[in-house]
Each structure stands twice: as C-alpha cells, then as structure tokens.
DRENPA-3360 file (N, C-alpha, C; in nm, 2 decimals, always signed):
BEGIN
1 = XXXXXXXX = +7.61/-1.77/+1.88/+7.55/-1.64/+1.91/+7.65/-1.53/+1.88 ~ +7.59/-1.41/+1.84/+7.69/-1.28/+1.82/+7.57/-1.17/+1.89 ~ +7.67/-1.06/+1.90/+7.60/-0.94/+1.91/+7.57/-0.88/+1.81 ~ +7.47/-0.80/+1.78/+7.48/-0.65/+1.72/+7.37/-0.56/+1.80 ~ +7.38/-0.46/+1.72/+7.32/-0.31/+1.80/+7.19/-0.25/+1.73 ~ +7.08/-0.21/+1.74/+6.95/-0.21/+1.70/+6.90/-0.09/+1.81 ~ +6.89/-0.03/+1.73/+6.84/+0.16/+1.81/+6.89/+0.18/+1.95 ~ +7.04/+0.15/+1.94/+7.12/+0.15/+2.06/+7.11/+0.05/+2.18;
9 = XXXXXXXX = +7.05/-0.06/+2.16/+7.08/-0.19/+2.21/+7.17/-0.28/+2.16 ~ +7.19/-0.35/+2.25/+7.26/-0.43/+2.21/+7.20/-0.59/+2.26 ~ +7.20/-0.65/+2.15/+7.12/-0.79/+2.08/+7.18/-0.84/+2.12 ~ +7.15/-1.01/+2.13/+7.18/-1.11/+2.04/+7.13/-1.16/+2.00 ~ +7.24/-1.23/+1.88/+7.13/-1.25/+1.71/+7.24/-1.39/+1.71 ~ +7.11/-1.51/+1.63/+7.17/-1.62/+1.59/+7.18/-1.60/+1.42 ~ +7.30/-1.58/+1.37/+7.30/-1.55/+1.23/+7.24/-1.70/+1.15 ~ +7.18/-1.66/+1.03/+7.17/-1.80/+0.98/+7.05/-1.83/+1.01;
17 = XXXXXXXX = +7.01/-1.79/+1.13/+6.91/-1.88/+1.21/+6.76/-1.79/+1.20 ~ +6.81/-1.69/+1.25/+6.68/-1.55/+1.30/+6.79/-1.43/+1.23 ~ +6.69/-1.36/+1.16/+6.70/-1.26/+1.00/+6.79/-1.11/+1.11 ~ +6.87/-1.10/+1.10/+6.95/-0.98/+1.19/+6.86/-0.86/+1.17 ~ +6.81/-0.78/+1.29/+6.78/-0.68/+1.28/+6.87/-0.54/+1.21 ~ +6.81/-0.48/+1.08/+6.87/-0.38/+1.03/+6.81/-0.24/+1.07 ~ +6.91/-0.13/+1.08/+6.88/+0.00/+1.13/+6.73/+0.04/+1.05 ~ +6.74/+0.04/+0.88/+6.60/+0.07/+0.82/+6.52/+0.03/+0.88;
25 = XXXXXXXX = +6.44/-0.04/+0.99/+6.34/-0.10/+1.09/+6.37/-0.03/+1.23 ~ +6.43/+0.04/+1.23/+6.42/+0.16/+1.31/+6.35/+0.27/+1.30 ~ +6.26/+0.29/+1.19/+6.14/+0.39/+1.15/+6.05/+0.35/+1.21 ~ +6.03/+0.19/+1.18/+5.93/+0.12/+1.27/+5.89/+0.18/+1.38 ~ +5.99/+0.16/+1.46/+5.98/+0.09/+1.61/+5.99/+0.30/+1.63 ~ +6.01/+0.40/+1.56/+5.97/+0.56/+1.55/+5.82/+0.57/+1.59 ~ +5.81/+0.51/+1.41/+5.65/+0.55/+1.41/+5.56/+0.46/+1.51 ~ +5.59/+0.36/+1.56/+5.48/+0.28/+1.66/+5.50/+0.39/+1.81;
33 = XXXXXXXX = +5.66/+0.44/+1.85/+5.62/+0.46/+1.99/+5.55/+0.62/+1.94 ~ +5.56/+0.68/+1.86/+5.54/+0.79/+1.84/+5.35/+0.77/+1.87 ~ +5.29/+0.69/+1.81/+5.18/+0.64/+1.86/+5.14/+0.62/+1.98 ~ +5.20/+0.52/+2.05/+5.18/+0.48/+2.20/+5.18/+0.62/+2.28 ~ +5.30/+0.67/+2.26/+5.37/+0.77/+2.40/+5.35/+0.73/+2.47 ~ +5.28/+0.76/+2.64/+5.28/+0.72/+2.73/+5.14/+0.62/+2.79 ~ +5.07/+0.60/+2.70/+4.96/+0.52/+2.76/+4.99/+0.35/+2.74 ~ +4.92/+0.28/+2.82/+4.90/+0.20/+2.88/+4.79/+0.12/+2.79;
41 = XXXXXXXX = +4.91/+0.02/+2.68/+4.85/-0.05/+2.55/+4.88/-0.18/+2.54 ~ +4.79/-0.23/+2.45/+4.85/-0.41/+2.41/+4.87/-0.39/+2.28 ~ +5.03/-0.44/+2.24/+5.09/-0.42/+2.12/+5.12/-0.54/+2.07 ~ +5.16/-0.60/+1.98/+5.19/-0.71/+1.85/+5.28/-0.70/+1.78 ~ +5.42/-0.77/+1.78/+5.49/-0.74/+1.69/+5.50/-0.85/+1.62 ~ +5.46/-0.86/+1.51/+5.44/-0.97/+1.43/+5.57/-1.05/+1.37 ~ +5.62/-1.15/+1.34/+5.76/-1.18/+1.26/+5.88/-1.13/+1.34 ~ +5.86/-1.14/+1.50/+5.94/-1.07/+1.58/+6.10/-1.09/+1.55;
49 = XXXXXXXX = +6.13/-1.21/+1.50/+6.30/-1.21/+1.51/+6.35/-1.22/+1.60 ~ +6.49/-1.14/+1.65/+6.57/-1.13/+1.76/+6.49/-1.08/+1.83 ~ +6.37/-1.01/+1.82/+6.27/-0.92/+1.92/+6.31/-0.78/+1.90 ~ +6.40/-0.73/+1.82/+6.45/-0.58/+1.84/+6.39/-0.53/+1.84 ~ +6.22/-0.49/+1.75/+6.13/-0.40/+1.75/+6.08/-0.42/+1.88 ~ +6.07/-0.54/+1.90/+5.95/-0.56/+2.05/+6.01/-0.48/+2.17 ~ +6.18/-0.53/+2.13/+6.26/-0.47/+2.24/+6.29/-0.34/+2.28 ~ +6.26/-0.26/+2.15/+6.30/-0.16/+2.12/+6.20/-0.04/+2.17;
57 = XXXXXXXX = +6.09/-0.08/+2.16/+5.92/-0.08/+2.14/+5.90/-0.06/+2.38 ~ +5.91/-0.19/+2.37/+5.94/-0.19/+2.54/+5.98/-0.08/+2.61 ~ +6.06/-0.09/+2.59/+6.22/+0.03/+2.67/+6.16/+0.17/+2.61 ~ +6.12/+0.19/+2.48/+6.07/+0.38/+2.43/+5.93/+0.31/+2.58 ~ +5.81/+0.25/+2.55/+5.71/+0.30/+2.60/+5.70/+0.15/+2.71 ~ +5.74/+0.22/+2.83/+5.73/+0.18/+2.95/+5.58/+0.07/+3.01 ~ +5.50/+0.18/+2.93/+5.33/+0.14/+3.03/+5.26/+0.02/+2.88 ~ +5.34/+0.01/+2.79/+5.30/-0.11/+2.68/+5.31/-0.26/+2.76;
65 = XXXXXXXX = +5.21/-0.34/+2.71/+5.25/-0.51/+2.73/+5.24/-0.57/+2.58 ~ +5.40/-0.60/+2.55/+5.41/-0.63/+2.47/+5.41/-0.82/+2.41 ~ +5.34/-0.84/+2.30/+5.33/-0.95/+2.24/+5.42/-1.00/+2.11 ~ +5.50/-1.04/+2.13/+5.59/-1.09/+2.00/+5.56/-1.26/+1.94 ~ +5.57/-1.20/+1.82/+5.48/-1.36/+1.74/+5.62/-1.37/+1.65 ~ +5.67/-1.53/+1.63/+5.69/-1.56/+1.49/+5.71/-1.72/+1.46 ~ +5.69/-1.77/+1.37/+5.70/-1.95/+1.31/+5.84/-1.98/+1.37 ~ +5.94/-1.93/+1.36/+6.06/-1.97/+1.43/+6.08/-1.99/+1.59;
73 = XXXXXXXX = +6.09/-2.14/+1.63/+6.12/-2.15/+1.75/+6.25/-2.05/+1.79 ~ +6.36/-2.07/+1.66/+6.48/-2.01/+1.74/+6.44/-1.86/+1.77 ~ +6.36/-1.80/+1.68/+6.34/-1.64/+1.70/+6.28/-1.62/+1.86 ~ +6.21/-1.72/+1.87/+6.14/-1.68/+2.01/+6.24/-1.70/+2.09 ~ +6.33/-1.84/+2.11/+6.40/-1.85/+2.24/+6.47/-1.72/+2.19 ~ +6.57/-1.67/+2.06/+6.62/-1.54/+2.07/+6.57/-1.41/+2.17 ~ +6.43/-1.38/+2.13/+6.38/-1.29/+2.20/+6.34/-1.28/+2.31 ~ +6.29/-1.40/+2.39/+6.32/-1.45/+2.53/+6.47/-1.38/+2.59;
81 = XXXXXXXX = +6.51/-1.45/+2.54/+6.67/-1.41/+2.57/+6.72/-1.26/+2.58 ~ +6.65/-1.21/+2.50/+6.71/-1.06/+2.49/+6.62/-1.00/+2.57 ~ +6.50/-1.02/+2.59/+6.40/-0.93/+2.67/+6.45/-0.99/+2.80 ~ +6.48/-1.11/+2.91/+6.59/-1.11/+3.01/+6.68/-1.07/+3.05 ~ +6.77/-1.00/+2.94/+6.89/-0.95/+2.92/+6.87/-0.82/+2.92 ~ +6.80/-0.73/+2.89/+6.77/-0.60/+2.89/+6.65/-0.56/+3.02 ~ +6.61/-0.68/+3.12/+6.51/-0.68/+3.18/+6.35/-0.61/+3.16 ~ +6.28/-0.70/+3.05/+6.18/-0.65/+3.01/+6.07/-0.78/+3.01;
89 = XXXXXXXX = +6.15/-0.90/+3.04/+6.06/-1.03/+3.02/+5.92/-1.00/+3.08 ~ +5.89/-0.91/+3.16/+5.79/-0.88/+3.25/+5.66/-0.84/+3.19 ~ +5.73/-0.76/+3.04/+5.63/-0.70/+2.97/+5.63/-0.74/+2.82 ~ +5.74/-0.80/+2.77/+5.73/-0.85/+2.70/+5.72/-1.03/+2.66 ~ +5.61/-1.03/+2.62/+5.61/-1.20/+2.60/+5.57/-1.23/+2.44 ~ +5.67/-1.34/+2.40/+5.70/-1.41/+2.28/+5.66/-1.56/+2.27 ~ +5.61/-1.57/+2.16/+5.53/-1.70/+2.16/+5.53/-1.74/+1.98 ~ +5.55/-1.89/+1.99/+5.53/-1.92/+1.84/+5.42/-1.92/+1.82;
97 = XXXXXXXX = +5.42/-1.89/+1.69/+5.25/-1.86/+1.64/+5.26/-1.79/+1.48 ~ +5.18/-1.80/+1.42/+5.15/-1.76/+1.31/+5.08/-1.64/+1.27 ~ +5.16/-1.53/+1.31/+5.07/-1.36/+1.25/+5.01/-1.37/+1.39 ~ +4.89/-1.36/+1.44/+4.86/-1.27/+1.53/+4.75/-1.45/+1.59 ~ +4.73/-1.54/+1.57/+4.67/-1.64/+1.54/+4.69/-1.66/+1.72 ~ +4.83/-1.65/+1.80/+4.82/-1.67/+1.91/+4.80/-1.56/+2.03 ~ +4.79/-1.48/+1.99/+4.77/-1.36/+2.06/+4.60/-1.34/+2.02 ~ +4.53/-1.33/+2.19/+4.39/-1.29/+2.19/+4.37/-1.13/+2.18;
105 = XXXXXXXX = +4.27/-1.11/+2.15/+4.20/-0.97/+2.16/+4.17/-0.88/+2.29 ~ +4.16/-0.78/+2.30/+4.23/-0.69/+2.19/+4.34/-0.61/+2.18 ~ +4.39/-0.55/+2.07/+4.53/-0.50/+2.04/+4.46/-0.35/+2.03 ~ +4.55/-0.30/+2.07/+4.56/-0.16/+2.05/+4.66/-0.12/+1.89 ~ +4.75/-0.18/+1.90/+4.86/-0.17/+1.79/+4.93/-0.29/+1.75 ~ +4.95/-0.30/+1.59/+5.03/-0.42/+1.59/+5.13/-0.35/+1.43 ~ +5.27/-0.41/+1.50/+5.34/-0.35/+1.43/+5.42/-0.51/+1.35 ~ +5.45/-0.48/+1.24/+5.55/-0.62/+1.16/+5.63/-0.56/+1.03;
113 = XXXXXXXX = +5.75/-0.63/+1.06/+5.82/-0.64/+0.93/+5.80/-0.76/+0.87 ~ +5.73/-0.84/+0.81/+5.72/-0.95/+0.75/+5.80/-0.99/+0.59 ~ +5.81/-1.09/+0.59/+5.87/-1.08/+0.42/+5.81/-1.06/+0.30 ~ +5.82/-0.98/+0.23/+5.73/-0.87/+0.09/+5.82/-0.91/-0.03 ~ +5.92/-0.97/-0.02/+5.96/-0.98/-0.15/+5.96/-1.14/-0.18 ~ +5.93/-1.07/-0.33/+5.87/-1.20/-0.41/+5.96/-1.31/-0.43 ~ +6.00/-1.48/-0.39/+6.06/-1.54/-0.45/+6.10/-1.60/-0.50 ~ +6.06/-1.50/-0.65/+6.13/-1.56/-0.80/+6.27/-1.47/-0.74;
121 = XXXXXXXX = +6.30/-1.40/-0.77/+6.40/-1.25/-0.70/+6.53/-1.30/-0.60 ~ +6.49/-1.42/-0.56/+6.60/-1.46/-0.47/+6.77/-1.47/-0.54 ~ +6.74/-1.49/-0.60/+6.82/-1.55/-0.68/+6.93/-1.42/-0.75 ~ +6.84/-1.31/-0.76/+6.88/-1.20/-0.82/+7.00/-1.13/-0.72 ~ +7.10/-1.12/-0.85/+7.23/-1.03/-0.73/+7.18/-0.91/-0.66 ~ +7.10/-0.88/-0.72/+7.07/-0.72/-0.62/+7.06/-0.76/-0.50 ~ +7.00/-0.90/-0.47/+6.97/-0.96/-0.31/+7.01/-1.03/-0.30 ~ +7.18/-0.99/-0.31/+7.27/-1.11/-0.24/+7.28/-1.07/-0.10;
129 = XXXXXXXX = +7.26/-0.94/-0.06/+7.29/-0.88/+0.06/+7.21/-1.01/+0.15 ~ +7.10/-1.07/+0.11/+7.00/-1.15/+0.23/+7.06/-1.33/+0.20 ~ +7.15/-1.35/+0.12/+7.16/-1.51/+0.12/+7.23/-1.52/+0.29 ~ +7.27/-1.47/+0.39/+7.30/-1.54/+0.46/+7.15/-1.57/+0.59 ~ +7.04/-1.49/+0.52/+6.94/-1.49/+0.64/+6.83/-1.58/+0.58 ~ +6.76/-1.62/+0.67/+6.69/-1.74/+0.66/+6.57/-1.71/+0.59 ~ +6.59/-1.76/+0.43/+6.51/-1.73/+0.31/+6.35/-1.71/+0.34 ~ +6.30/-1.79/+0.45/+6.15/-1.74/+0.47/+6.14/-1.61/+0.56;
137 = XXXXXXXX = +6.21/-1.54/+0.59/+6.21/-1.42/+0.67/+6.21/-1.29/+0.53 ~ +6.29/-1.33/+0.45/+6.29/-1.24/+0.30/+6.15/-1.28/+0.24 ~ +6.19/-1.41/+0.16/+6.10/-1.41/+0.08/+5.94/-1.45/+0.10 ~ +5.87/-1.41/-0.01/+5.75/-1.49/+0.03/+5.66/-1.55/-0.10 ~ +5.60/-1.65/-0.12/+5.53/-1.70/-0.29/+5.49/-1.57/-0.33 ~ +5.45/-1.58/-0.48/+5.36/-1.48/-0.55/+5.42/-1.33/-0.60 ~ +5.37/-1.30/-0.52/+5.40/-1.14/-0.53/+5.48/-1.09/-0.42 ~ +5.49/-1.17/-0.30/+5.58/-1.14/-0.15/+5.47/-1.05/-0.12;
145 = XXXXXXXX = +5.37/-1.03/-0.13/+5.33/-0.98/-0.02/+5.16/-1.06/+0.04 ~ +5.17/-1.20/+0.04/+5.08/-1.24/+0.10/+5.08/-1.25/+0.26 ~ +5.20/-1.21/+0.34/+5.21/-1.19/+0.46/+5.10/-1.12/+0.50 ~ +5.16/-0.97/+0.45/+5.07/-0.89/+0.51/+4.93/-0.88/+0.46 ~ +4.86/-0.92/+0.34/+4.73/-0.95/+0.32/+4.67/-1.01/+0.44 ~ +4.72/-1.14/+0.47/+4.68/-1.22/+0.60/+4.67/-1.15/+0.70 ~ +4.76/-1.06/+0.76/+4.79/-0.97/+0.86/+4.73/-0.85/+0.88 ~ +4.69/-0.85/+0.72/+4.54/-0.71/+0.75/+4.42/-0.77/+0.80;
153 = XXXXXXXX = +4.40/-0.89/+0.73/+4.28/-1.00/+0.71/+4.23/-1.00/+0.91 ~ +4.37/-1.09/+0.99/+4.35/-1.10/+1.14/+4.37/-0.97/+1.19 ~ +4.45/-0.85/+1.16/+4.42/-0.73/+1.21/+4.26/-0.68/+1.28 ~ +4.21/-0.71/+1.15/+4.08/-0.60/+1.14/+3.98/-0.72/+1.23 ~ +4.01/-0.85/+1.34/+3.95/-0.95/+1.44/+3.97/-0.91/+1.56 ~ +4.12/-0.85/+1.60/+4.19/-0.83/+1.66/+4.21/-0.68/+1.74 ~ +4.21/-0.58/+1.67/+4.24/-0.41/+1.66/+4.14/-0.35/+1.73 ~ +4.15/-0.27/+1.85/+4.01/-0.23/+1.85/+3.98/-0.10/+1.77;
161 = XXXXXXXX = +3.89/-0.02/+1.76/+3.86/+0.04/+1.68/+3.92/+0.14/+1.72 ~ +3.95/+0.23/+1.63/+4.07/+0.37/+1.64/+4.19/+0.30/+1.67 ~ +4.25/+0.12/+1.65/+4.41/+0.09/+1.63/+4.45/+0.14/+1.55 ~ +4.58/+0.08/+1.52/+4.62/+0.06/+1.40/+4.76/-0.06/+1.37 ~ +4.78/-0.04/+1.25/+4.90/-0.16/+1.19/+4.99/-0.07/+1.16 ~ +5.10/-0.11/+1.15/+5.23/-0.01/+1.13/+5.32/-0.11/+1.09 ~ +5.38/-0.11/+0.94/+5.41/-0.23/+0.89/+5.55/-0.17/+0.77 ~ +5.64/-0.27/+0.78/+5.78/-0.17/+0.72/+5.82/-0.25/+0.56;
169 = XXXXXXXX = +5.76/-0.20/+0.47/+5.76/-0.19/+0.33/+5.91/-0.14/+0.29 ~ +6.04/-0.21/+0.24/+6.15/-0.15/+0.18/+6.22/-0.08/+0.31 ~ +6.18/+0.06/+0.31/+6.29/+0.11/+0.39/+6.21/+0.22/+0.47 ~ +6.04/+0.16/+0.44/+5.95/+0.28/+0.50/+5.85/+0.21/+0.59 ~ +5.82/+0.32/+0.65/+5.71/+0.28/+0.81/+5.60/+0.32/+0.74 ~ +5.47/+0.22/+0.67/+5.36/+0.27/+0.67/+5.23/+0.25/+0.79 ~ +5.13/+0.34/+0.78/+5.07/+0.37/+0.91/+4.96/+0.29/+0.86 ~ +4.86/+0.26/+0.86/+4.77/+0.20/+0.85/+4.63/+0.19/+0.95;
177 = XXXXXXXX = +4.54/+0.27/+0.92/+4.41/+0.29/+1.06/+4.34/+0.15/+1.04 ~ +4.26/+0.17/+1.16/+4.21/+0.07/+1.14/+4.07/+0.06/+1.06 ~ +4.01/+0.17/+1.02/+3.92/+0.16/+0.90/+3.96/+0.16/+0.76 ~ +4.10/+0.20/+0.77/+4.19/+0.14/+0.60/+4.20/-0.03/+0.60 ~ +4.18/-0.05/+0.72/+4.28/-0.23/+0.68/+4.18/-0.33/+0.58 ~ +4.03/-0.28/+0.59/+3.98/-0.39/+0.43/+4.05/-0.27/+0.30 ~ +4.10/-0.23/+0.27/+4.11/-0.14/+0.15/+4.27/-0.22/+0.16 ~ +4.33/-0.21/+0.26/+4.52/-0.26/+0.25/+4.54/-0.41/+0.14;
185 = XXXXXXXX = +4.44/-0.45/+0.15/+4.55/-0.58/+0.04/+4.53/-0.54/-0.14 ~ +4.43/-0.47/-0.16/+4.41/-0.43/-0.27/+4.53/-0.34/-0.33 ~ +4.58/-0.26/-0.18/+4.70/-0.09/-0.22/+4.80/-0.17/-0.20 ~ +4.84/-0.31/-0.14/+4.91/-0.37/-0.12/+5.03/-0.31/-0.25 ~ +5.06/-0.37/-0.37/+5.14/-0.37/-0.47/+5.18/-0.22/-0.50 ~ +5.09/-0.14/-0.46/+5.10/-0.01/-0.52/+5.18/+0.06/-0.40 ~ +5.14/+0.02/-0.31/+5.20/+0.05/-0.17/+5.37/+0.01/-0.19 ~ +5.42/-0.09/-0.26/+5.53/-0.14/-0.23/+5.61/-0.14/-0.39;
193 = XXX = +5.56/-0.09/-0.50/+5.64/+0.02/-0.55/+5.64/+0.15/-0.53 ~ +5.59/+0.20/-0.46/+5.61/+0.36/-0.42/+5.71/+0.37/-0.29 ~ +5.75/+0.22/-0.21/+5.83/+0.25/-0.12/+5.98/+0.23/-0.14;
% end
C-alpha cells in the first residue's frame, strides 16, 4: 500500500493493482458537486478505483449517498478502506459490480471515468505513462469506448428524469442530460477527439 493525494486527500492506493487516481479527474468530481450542491441525492460512481471521486464527491456534498461500482475486488476493498479512513463509510458504499448492474434505481447522478482508449495503442510510447496500471482500467476492445456506450445504455434504466452522467473523456468533464443519453453512443467518437 502507498499514499497519494487526490483534491487534497490523502489516499491509499494499491499500485499495480487499482489505476492511481490523477489530478485531471478532479474536473470530475468539480463538475458533479457543482451539480449536487446541497441537496440530498443518490449518486454512482462508476469504475470507482481507490474511491477518490466517490471520496472526493462525499466530503464536497455532505447530504449525497453515495454508490461506488467497479470489476475489481481490490478497488472495492481499496475504497472501503479509504471511506473508513476519512470517515464517510456511512454514506458511502462500494460494491463489485459491473457499471451500474448492482446499484438499484433511482440515481439522481452518475458520474465515471471508465477506460476510452483503444487497445491496439497500448503498446504505443505515447502511453507508457499507464504500463504500470492495470491494463483493463486504460484500455478497452474496439474503439475504447464501449464502456461508456454500455453506461449510457444502463444510465437512461437507472437516472431519473432531469439526472444526468458526467463522465471524464482525456482531460475533460463532459455533462451529459438525461434526454442526451440515447444520442451519447453515436457522439461517442466525436466526443473523444474533440477532448
């Protein structure tokens, strides 16, 4: 286990194991509380990792109960651990599951960084920066962005009407209503060269 620091917390992260939270995912966890402010919501952080958005997410908006999903047992015991450690287990709860698959209805907001890049690309030096993080957290088949297709797909089951998705493309927070989300897999590609 090590530390690092995520919008002035301080983590811990299993390197190798669960994908280290990076500062560029602090637009994220901007644009979601900027949404919340003070009301009293059920949120989703999808592909939670160490939990930093969830964590992060918690602590800005007080009156949120928050839901953290991801395929990695170790990410969950991670973010278990850190929502104990910052005292927030109370409102935040983490669970293996796939995208939103274990989390019931309804969400007010669901926010994810999921993996968008494609990989053939792994391989590419430009993304050497990610060979030490655990290749399904980066990459994804095809095009890398069949995560979030899926994640629009169980959104729009899930969201109640006037939610939204808030989802971090490269190094940007896009917003997503929830009467965009059947139009999102289509803007998907276009969405993620413009970011």
């Amino acid at each position: 286990m090590t530390e690092t620091t995520f919008a002035g917390l301080r983590l811990l992260g299993a390197p190798g194991r669960v994908m280290v939270a990076r500062p560029a995912s602090e637009a994220l966890v901007d644009a979601a509380a900027a949404r919340i402010g003070d009301r009293r919501v059920r949120v989703a952080d999808v592909g939670t990792g160490s939990g930093a958005i969830a964590l992060a997410l918690a602590l800005r908006a007080p009156r949120a109960e928050i839901w953290a999903t991801d395929i990695s047992e170790d990410a969950v015991a991670l973010t278990l651990a850190n929502a104990r450690r910052l005292g927030v287990e109370d409102r935040v709860r983490a669970v293996v599951g796939d995208l939103l698959e274990p989390i019931a209805p309804p969400l007010d907001l669901v926010v994810a960084n999921l993996p968008y890049l494609p990989d053939r690309v792994a391989d590419n030096p430009a993304y050497r920066k990610y060979a030490a993080e655990p290749a399904d957290a980066i990459y994804a088949v095809g095009d890398g962005l069949d995560p979030y297709r899926r994640l629009a797909a169980q959104a729009r089951t899930r969201l109640v009407p006037g939610g939204a998705l808030v989802i971090q493309l490269h190094r940007r927070a896009l917003e997503v209503e929830y009467d965009e989300l059947a139009t999102l897999p289509r803007q998907l590609p276009e969405l993620a060269r413009a970011a």
